[in-house]
Each structure stands twice: as structure tokens, then as C-alpha cells.
PADOVO-921431 format. One line per field, with one value per residue (C-alpha): residue number from 1; x, y, z. Coordinates in nm, 4 decimals. Layout:
BEGIN
num	NUM|...;
xx	X|...;
yy	Y|...;
zz	Z|...;
This chain:
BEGIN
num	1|2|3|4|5|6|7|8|9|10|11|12|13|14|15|16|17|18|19|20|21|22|23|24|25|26|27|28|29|30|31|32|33|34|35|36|37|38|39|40|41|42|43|44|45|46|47|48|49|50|51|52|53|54|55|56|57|58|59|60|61|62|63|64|65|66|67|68|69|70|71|72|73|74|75|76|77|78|79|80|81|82|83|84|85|86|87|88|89|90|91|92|93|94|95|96|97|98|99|100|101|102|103|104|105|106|107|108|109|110|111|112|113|114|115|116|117|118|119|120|121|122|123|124|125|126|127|128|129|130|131|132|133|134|135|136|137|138|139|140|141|142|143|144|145|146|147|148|149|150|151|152|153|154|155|156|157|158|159|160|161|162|163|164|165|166|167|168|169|170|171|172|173|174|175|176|177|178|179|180|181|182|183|184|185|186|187|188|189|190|191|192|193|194|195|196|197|198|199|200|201|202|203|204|205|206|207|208|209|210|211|212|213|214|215|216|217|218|219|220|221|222|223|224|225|226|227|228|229|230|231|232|233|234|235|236|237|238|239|240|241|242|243|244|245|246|247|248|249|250|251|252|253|254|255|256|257|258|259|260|261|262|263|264|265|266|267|268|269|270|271|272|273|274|275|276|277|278|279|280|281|282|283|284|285|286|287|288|289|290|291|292|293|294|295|296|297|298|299|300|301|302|303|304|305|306|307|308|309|310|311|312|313|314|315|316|317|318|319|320|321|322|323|324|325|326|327|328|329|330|331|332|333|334|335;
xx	4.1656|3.8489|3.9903|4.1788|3.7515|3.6499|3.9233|3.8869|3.4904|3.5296|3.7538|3.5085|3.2607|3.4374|3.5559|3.2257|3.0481|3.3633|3.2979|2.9163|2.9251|3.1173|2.9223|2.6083|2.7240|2.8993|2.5647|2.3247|2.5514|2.3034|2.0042|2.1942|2.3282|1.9929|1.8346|2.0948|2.0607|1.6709|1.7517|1.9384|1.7581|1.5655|1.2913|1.0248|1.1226|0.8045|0.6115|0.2889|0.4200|0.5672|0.1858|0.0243|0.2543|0.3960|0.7812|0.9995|1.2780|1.2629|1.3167|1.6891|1.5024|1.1220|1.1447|1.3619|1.3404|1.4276|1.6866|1.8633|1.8637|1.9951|2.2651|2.4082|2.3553|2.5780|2.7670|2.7709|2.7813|3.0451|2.8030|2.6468|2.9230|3.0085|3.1875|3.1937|3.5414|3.4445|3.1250|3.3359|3.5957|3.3066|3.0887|3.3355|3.4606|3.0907|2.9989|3.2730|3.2116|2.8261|2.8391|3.1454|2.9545|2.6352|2.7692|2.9458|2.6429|2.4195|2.7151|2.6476|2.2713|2.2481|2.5262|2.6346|2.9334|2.7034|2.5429|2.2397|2.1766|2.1192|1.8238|1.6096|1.6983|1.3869|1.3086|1.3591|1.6965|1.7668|1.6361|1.8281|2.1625|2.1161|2.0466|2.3507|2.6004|2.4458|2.5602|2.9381|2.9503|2.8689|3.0872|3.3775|3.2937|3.1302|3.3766|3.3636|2.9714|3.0013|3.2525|3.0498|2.7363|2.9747|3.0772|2.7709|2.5624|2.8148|2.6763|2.8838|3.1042|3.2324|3.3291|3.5777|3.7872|3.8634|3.8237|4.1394|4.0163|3.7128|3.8339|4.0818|3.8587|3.5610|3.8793|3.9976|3.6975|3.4454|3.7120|3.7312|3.3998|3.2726|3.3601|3.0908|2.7963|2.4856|2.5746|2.3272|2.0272|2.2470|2.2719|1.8424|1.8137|2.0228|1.9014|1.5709|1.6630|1.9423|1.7094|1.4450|1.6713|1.8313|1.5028|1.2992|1.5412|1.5525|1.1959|1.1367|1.3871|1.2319|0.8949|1.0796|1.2173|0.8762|0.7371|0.9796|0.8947|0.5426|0.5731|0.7811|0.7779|1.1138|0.9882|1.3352|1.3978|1.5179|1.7962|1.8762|2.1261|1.7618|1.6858|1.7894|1.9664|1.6035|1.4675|1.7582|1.7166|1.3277|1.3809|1.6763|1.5048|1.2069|1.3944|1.5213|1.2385|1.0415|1.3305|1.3938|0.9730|1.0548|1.3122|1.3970|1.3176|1.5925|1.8196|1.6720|1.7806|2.1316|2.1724|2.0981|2.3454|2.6327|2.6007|2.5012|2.7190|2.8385|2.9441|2.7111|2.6305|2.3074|2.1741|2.0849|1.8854|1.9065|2.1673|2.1544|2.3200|2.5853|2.4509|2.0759|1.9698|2.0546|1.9916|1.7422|1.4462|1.5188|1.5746|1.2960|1.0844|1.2246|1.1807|0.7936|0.7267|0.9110|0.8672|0.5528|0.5631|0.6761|1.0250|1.0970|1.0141|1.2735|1.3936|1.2114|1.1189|1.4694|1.5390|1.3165|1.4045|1.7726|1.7001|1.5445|1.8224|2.0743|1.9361|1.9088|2.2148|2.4316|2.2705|2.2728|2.6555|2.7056|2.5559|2.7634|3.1086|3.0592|2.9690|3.2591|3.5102|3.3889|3.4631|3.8212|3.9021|3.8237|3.8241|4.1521|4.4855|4.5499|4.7878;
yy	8.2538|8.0402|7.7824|7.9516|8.1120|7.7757|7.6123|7.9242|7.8667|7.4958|7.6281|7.8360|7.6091|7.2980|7.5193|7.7057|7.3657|7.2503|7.5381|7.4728|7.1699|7.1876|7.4079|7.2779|6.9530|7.0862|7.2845|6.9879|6.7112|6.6293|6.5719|6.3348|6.1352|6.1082|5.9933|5.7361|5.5949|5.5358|5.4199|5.1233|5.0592|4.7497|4.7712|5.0717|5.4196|5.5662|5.4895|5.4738|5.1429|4.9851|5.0388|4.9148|4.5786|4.3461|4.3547|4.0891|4.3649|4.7367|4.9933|5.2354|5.5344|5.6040|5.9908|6.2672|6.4526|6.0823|6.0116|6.3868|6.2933|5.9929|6.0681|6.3721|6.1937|5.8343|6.0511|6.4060|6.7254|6.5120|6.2240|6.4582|6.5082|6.1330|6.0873|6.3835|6.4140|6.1225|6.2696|6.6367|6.4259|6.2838|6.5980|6.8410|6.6184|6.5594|6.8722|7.0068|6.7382|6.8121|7.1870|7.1252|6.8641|7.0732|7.4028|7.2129|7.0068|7.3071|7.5619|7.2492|7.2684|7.6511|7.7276|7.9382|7.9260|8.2454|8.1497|8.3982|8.2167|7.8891|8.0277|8.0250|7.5905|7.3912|7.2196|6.8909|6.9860|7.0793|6.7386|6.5569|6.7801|6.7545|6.3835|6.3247|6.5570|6.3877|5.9957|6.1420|6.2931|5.9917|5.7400|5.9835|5.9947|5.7246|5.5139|5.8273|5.8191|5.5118|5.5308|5.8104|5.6456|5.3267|5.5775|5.7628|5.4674|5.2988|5.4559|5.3801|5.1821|5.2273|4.9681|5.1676|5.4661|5.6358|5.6378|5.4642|5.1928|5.1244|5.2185|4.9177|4.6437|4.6553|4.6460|4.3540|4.1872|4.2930|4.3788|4.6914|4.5848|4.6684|5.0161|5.0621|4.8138|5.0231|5.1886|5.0464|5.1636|5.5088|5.5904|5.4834|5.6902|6.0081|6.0188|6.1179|6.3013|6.5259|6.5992|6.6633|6.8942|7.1198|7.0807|7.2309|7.4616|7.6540|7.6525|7.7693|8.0316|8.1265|8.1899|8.4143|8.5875|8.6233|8.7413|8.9807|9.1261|9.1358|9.3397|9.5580|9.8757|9.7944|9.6575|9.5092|9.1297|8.9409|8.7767|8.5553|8.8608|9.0307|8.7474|8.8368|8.5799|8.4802|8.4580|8.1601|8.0212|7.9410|7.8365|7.5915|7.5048|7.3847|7.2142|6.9973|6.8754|6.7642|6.5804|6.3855|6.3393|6.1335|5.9740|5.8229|5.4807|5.4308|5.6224|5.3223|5.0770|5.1954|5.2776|4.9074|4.7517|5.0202|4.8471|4.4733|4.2680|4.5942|4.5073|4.6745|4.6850|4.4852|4.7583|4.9558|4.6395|4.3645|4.4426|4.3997|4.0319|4.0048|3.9541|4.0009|4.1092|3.9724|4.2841|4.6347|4.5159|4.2164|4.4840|4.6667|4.3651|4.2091|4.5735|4.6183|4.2674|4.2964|4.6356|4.7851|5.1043|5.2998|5.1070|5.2391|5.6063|5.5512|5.8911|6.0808|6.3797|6.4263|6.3335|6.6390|6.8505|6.8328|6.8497|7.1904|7.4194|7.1604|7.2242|7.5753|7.6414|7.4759|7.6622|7.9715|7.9224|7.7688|8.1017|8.3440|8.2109|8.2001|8.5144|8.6310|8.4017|8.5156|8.8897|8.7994|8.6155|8.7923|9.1807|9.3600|9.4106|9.8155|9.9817;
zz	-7.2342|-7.2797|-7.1109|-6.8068|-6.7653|-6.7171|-6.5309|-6.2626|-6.2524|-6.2104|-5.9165|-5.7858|-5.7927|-5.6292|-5.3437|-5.2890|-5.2839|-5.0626|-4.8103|-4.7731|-4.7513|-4.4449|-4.2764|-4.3278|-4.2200|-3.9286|-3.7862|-3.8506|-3.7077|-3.4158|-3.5934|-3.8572|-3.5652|-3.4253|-3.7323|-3.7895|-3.4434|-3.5760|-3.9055|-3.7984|-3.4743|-3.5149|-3.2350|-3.2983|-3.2800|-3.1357|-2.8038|-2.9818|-3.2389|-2.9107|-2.7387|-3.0797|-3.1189|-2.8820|-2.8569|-2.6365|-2.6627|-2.5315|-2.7847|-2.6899|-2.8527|-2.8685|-2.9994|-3.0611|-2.7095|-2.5535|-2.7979|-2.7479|-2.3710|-2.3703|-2.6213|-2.3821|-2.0818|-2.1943|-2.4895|-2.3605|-2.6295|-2.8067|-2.9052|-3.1177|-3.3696|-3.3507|-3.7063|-3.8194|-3.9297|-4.1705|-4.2205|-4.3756|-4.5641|-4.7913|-4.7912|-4.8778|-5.2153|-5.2198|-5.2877|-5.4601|-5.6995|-5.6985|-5.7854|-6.0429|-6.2387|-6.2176|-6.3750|-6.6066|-6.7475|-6.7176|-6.9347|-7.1849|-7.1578|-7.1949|-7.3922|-7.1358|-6.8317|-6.6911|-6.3700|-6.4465|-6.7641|-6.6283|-6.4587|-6.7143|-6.8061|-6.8390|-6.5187|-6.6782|-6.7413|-6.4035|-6.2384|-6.5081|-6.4353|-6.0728|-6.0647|-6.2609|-6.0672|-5.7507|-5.9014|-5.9998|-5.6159|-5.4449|-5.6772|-5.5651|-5.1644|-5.0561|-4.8248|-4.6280|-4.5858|-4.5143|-4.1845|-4.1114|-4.0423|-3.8860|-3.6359|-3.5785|-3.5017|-3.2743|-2.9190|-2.6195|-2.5448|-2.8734|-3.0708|-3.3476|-3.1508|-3.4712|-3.8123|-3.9153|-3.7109|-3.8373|-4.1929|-4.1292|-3.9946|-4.2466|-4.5297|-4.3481|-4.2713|-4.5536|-4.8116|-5.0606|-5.1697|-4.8030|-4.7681|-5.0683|-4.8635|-4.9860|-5.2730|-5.5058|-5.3030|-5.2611|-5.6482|-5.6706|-5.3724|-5.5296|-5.8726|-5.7565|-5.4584|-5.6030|-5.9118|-5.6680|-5.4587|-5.7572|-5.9791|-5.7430|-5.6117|-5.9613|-5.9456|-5.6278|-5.7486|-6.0325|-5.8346|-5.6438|-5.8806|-6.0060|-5.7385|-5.6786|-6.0272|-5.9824|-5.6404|-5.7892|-6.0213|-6.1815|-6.5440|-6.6276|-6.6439|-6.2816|-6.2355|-5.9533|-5.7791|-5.7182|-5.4245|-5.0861|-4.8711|-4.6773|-5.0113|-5.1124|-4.7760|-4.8357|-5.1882|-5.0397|-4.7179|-4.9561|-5.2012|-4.8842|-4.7335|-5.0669|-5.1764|-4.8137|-4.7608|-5.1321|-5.1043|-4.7293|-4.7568|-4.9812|-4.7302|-4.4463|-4.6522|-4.7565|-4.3241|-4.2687|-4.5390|-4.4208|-4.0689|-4.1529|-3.8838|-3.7241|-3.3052|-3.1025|-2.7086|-2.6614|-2.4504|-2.8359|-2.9332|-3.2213|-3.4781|-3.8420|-3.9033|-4.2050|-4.5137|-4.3741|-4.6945|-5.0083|-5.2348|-5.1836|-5.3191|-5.0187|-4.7918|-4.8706|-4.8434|-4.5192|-4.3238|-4.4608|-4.3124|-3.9850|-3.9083|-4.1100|-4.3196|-4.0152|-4.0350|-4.3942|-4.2306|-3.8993|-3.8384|-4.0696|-3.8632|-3.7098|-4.1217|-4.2371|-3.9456|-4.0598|-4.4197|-4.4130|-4.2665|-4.4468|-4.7531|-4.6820|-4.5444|-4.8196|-5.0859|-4.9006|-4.7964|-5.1935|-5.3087|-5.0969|-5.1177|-5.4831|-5.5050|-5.3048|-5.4575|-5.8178|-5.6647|-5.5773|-5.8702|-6.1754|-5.9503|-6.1713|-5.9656|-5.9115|-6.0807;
């Protein structure tokens, strides 16, 4: 019986992550292909670095209004969910992965398979569970993030018409070891930023649930089903952007080896050469000296823009279909 509870809450929680994941990917698919366009754009992404520094190339985008135009105008409303059939396939095992491993290693850490129960974890045990579900989530998508941002940074005319094709030609040309280009600086990159997401989600939780007590007459003990869906989107929405603001140098740096001797029209700029860098403290190194701090920071506003309502949304989504699915599953059949 035991084990039929936790093999339908492992379930629930693979498919609820599944489900959010999806949409939240789905609705913020614009600003993530403006930010990659950034990330891996050599020149300056701002007009005021290109008035501060002399450049023998013109920059393709200077800012997000530019960028948005110039994407529907050469890409049209398509161009703005450029890989993102790639870009579900890895977030949907992403984040089924993500919230399994997390309820599992928090059931361990509280003794408990109750959702309400975890609440109350230290929050060192929620960074630590929510780094760790975060490194067994990417290990099991990342060839998928991988042709996503291919894809996505491509522009027109495009050099891989599908997925298949590009999935093909970087085996081919870059072997198996290719399709995971980047992952080193990914799993430095998600440690922090997935403990950072789910640690400070349960504490922004737990200040809400706080709050809620101490503007409230009822004297008896919260539990997370006392925070309205606004209240979850804040706590989510917050949770988000401190973790991006942290951690999106890293994500610069894993952009740049996904794409290293990608084909691109010269009309985007310079192009990351194969084998540029020879490992991410190189990386790190060579973009600081070419490019200043403001290269390590390319796309961070679209970045933080889309982290927010990301963040919110798939916690917020995460939250509800759990609920419901918890509902339908263990609600008694009539007689």
C-alpha cells in the first residue's frame, strides 16, 4: 500500500512538473529567444557600450525594443518560438525530473511524503534538495537544451530547418560528446541557481504564510493551502529573479560553448569559433577581457524579465495541477 502511495505521488509529481513546465515555457518563449540572441552575440548589446568603445563591426541588436523589431520584421510572430519544440522536449523531462527528485529527497529529509510537512524543512535543506534535483534534471535533458538554444540563435536564413537536422549534424560533426558542449558550466550554474530558486521559494512561502497568520484572527497553525494563487505567484515570481540576478554569467558562458563553430549569416556579427574556449574558467576569462563585465550580463534584463513570470508561472501551474491531480487520484469511486 506504502508503496503504490509513493509510486502514485512520484506520478503526480513528474506530470505536474511535466504540465508546468510546458506552459511556462510556452508563454515566455519570446523573451528566452531574445536573450539568447544577446548571449551569444559577440559585438555589444546596448547603444550606450557601442558609444563608450570603438567597434569595427555594428552590433545586430542594441536593446530589447530593437531586438523585438527586428526579430518580427526578418522572422515574423514565428521567430519568437524559434526551437521551441526542442525547447518543451527538455523542459517537460526537466521538470518532471525536478519536482520528482525534490519530493522524494525532501519525504527523506522530513520523514514525511506530505507536501504540508515539507514546509516547515530548514532552508538549508531546501537549497541543498533543490540544487540536487536541479543536477539529476539537467543530466537527463540536456541534448534538448542544447538544440534549443542551436535553433533559437540561428536568425534567418536559417542554417538547421528542423530539429532532426541540427540534432544530426552536431552528432556528426561534434560527436555524442557535442550534444552535451556546456554542461560543465550548466551543473556550476544549476547548483546554485536551483537551490536559490526552491530555497527561497519555501521561504518566501513561509513569510507568507506568516503573514497571513499575523493578519488574521484564526489562531490555528498555516499551512501552505492558506496562500491564494497571487500569493504563490509573488513567492515564485521572487524566487526567479534572485536566482537569475546570481547566477547568469554562468548561463553566458554555457550559451557560447552550445554554439562554438555554429554557421551563422554575417549580417548577426562574429561567431563563436570551434573550440574558442578551452574550459569555463577560459571562457569566463576570454569574455571579461574582450567584452568587459557587461558581456558576462548579455541579456540580462530580457533574462530577468523572463525569469519572473517563468518562475512564477511554473510554480503556480506546479501547484495547481498537483493539487488537482492529487484530487483525482486518491478522490474514492461511488458506489
Amino acid at each position: 500500500m506504502e508503496e503504490t502511495g509513493q509510486l502514485k505521488r512520484a506520478m503526480i509529481d513528474a506530470s505536474a512538473g511535466a504540465i508546468s513546465g510546458a506552459i511556462s515555457r510556452t508563454v515566455t518563449s519570446p523573451l528566452d529567444v531574445i536573450k539568447i540572441r544577446f548571449q551569444v552575440q559577440l559585438e555589444p548589446t546596448s547603444s550606450w557600450a557601442l558609444l563608450r568603445k570603438e567597434f569595427s563591426a555594428p552590433s545586430k541588436y542594441t536593446g530589447m525594443l530593437q531586438a523585438t523589431k527586428d526579430i518580427f520584421r526578418e522572422e515574423g510572430v514565428p521567430g519568437f518560438w524559434r526551437g521551441n519544440v526542442p525547447a518543451l522536449l527538455m523542459v517537460m523531462p526537466y521538470t518532471a525530473i525536478q519536482f520528482t527528485v525534490l519530493h522524494k529527497l525532501k519525504t527523506l529529509a522530513a520523514g514525511s511524503s506530505k507536501t504540508e510537512n515539507h514546509i516547515n524543512l530548514s532552508p538549508y535543506l531546501s537549497y541543498i534538495s533543490g540544487a540536487l534535483a536541479g543536477c539529476a534534471a539537467t543530466l537527463g535533458s540536456y541534448p534538448f537544451d542544447l538544440l534549443r538554444t542551436v535553433l533559437a540563435s540561428q536568425g534567418e536564413p536559417k542554417i538547421y530547418p528542423n530539429m532532426r537536422s541540427a540534432f544530426v549534424d552536431i552528432a556528426r560533426t561534434r560527436g555524442i560528446r557535442g550534444l552535451y558542449a556546456g554542461l560543465s558550466p550548466t551543473l556550476v550554474e544549476i547548483i546554485p541557481y536551483a537551490g536559490l530558486q526552491f530555497g527561497t521559494y519555501d521561504t518566501f512561502k513561509r513569510w507568507a504564510m506568516a503573514w497571513n497568520r499575523s493578519s488574521s484572527s484564526n489562531t490555528s497553525l498555516p499551512t501552505t493551502e492558506d496562500l491564494s494563487s497571487f500569493q504563490l505567484f509573488l513567492c515564485g515570481l521572487a524566487a526567479g529573479t534572485c536566482a537569475k540576478l546570481v547566477c547568469h554569467p554562468l548561463d553566458v558562458v554555457k550559451k557560447r560553448f552550445q554554439i562554438e563553430g555554429l554557421q551563422r549569416h554575417p549580417r548577426y556579427g562574429a561567431r563563436v569559433e570551434h573550440r574558442a574556449y578551452r574550459n569555463m574558467l577560459d571562457a569566463l576569462q576570454r569574455i571579461l577581457k574582450a567584452e568587459g563585465w557587461a558581456g558576462l550580463y548579455k541579456g540580462i534584463v530580457p533574462s530577468t524579465v523572463k525569469a519572473a513570470p517563468a518562475g512564477a508561472v511554473t510554480f503556480v501551474a506546479y501547484e495547481l495541477t498537483s493539487d488537482w491531480l492529487e484530487s483525482v487520484l486518491t478522490s474514492e469511486p461511488s458506489h
